[in-house]
N, C-alpha and C positions, 0 to 999 in steps of 0.2 A: 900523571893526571888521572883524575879517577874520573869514570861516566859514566853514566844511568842512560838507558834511553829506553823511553817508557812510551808505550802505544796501544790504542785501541782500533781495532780494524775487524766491521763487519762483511764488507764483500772482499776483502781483496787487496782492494788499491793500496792503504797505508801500509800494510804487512809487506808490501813491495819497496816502501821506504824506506819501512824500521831497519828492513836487511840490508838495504844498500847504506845505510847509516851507520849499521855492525859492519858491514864491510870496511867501508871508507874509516872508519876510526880504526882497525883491527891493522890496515896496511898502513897507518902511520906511526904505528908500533906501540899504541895506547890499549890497554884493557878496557874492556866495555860486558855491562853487566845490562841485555835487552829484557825487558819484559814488558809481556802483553798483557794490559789492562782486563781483569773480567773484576765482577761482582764482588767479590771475596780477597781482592789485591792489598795485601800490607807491605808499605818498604817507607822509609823512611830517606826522605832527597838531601838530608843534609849535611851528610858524609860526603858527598859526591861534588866535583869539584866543576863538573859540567853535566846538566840533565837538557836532554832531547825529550823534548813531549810531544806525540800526537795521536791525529783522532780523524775520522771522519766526518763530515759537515751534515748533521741532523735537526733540521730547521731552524736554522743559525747556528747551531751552537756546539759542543763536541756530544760523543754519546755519552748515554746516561751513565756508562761505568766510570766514564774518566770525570762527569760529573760527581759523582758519587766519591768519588775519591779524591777530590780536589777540595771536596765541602770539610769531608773527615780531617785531611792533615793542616786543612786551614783551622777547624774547632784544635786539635790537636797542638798544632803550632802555638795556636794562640792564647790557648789555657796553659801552656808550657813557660810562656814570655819570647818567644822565638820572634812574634810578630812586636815591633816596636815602634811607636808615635815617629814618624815621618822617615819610617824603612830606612833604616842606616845601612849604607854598603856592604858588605860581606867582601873582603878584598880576597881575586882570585874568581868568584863564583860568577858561572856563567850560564844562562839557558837561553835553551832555543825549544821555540813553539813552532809547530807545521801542521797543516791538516790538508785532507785530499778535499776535492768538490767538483760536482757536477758542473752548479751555476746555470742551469736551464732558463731562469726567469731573470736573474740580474750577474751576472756573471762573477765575479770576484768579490760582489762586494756582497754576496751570500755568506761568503768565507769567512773576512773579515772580524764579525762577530765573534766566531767560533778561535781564532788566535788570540783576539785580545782579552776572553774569559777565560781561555787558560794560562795568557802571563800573567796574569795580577800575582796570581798564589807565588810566584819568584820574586815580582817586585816590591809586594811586599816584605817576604824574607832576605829582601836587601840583595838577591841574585841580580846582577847584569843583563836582563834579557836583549840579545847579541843579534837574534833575528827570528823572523814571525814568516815562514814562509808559505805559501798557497801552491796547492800542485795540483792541476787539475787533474781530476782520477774520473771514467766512465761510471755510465750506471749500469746496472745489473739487474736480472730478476723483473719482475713487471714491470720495472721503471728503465728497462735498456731501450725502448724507443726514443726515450730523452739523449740520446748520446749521440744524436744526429741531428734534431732539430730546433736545439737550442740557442741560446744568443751564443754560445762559442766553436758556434756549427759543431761539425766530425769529431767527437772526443772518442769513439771507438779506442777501445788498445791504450788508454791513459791511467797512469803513468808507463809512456813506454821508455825504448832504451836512452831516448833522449835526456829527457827528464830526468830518469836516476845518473846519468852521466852529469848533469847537473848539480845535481843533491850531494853527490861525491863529492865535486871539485869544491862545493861550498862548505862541506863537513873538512875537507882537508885543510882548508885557509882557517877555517875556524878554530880548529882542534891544533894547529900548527902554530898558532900565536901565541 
């Protein structure tokens, strides 16, 4: 099986995913090709037999590179003929969407947003998308007082070892199918 896992992570938290994501696919004896989302990102997802995407939760939605990059290979996809009238399956192809979040003002369903704008671009191309997961991650930098007094109280230390012991055992069920 081949895999992409593709991420944008400005404080921290998802960069803690993407490796335990490289991790957990790498001990299940799969190659995994990670890379981190900036400005200037060219690859093409459609070699790849399973893509991991994520992002951090930037008022709704993911950040502006994984923006920016999801807009391109969708014009790209689509002036290609890649994209087709009522997304025909791709048999085999699989992806999965995750992003970290605070959730200070509504908790999960901040996230939300931010998952379901970046699987469209798969289900469109006819990918499987297998699971959309939300990992609550701390805040940082002027906005670290929020990581205590939010609706998901104490997020200090998130994603801790819990959470990536999680992300594991769910990368391994997935990747093991």
């Amino acid at each position: 099986m081949k895999v992409l896992n593709l991420y944008f992570s400005s404080t921290g938290n998802t960069v803690k995913v993407a490796h335990k994501i490289d991790e957990a696919i790498r001990e299940t004896g799969h190659q995994v090709e990670t890379i981190r989302i900036t400005p200037n990102t060219e690859v093409d997802i459609l070699p790849y037999d399973c893509v991991f995407l994520g992002s951090g939760v930037y008022e709704w939605l993911p950040g502006e590179a994984v923006i920016r990059l999801l807009t391109k290979l969708r014009r790209q996809y689509a002036d290609g003929g890649e994209i087709k009238p009522t997304a025909p399956r791709r048999s085999g192809k699989k992806a999965i969407v995750y992003c970290t979040y605070g959730g200070c003002h509504t908790g999960v369903n901040e996230a939300i947003p931010t998952t379901k704008y970046m699987a469209q671009l798969f289900d469109h191309l006819g990918y499987d998308v297998v699971a959309e997961w939300h990992l609550i991650g701390e805040y940082h930098g002027k906005l670290a007082k929020l990581s205590t007094i939010g609706r998901l109280g104490d997020i200090q230390g998130r994603p801790n070892d819990a959470d990536l012991r999680e992300v594991a055992e769910k990368v391994k069920g997935i990747i093991q199918v």
